[in-house]
N, C-alpha and C positions, 0 to 999 in steps of 0.2 A: 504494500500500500504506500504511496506517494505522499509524502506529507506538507511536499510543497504549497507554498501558496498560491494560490489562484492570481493572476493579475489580470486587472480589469483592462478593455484596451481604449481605444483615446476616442471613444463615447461614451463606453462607461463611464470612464473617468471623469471627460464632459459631465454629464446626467450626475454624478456625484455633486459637480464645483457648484452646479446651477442650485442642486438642492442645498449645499450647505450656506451658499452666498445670499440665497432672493433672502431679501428684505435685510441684510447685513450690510451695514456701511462699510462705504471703502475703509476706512482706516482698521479696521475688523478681520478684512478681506487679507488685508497684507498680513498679516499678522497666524494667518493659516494656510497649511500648503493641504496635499492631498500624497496618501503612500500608494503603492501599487495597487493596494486592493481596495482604494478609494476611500478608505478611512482617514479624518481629520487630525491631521501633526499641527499642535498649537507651537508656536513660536514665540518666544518670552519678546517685550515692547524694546527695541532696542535703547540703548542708552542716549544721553545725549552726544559724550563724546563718538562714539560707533556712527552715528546720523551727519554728525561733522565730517568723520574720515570717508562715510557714502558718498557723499556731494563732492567734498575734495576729487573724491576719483571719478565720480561723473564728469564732473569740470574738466578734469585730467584725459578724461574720453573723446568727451566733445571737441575738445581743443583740438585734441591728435588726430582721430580721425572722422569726425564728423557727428551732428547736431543730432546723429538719430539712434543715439542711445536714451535709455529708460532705466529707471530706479524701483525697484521692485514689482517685478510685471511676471505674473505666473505663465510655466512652461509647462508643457504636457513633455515629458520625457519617457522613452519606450520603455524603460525598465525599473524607476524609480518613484511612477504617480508625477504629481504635479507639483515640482515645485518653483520656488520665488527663490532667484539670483535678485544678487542685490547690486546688479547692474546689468544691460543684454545693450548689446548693440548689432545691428544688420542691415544690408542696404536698403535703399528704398523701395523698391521692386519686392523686398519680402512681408515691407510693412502692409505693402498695400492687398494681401492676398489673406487676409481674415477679416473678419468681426474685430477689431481693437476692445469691445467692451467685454471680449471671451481671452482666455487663458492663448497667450499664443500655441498654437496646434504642434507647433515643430521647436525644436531647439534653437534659439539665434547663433549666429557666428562666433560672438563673443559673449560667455557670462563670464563676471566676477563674482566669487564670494569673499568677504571680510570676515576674518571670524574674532575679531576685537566683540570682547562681551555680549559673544555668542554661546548657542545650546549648538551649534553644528559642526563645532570640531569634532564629536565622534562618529559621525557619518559624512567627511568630506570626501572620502575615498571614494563612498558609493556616486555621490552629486559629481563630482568630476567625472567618473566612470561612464555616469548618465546622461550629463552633457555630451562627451564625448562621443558615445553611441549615437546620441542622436542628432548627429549632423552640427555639432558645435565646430569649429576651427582651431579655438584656442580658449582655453577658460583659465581666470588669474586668480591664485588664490594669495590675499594677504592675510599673515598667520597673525596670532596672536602679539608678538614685538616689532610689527612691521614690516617684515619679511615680504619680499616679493617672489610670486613661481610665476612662471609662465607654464602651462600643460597643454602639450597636444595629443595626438594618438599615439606618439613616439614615444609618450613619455613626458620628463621635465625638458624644457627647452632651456638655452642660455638670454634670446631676448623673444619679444613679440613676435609671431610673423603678421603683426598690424603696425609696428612700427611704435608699438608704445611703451614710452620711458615713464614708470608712476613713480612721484616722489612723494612716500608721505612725511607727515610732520611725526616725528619721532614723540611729543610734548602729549600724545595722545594713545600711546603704547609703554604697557612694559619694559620696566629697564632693569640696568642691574641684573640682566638675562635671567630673569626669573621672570615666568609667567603665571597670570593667573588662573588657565587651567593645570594642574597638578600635573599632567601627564605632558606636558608641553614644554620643551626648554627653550630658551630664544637662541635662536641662530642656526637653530635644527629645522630640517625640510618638513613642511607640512602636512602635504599629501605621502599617503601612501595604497598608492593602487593594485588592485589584487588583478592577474594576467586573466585577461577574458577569451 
């Protein structure tokens, strides 16, 4: 007997977000993704310093390569449910091929996740893995002390293949290479992805 879980595929998952969202305010919205089997993963409000270092790297997006990135905008990912990078960017031509008030259907080019006083450091392995799958290009993970990755299918990259250099402000991470999650040391790789 298979004890695997079921995974709902991307109308179930749909028909999940619809029912968990009608009558939830956006700021609600952000705040919950969806797991494979369409069940509701709550996600703690993030801080204020975490909301600062978002925007920093939006800025940092928009700058480098262009105005049509977004700040927490849920993805349907093939093997992961649906969840909210806390940054996506893709070109025009992909914005324009959904519903915008619906979870985008496909993975964008580029997600970021930040995991500064986040709950998502112990599943960033699978969210990269998931992006990845699903027609991401490059997803950045910045770790808990600032840390930058770049990740592609290959693996860790050395820089962008979007050409982007993110500088954060040190004033809003971890120092003294201790980090606030326990399992975390600063200056150590973040991700660690399991071969698919």
């Amino acid at each position: 007997m298979d004890d695997a879980p079921i995974l709902l595929d991307r109308n179930g998952l749909l028909a999940a977000w619809r029912r968990l969202t009608t009558g939830a305010e956006t700021g609600q919205r952000a705040l919950c993704e969806l797991d494979g089997r369409g069940e509701a993963v709550m996600d703690s409000h993030p801080s204020a310093r975490r909301q600062i270092v978002l925007t920093d790297i939006f800025c940092h997006v928009t700058d480098q390569i262009g105005h049509l990135a977004a700040m927490t905008v849920p993805v349907i990912t093939p093997s992961f449910g649906i969840r909210v990078p806390d940054v996506v960017w893709m070109p025009p031509d992909k914005w324009e091929r959904f519903d915008r008030d619906e979870p985008v259907p496909f993975v964008p080019d580029l997600c970021v996740e930040v995991l500064l006083d986040s709950d998502r450091q112990h599943n960033i392995g699978r969210r990269v893995n998931a992006y990845l799958q699903g027609g991401a290009d490059e997803v950045i993970v910045v770790g808990q002390c600032g840390q930058v990755e770049f990740w592609g299918a290959e693996g860790i990259r050395q820089a962008s293949v979007f050409g982007i250099a993110l500088s954060v402000d040190n004033m809003y991470f971890d120092d003294l290479g201790v980090s606030s999650v326990p399992s975390v040391r600063c200056g150590q790789p973040v991700v660690h992805l399991r071969s698919t």
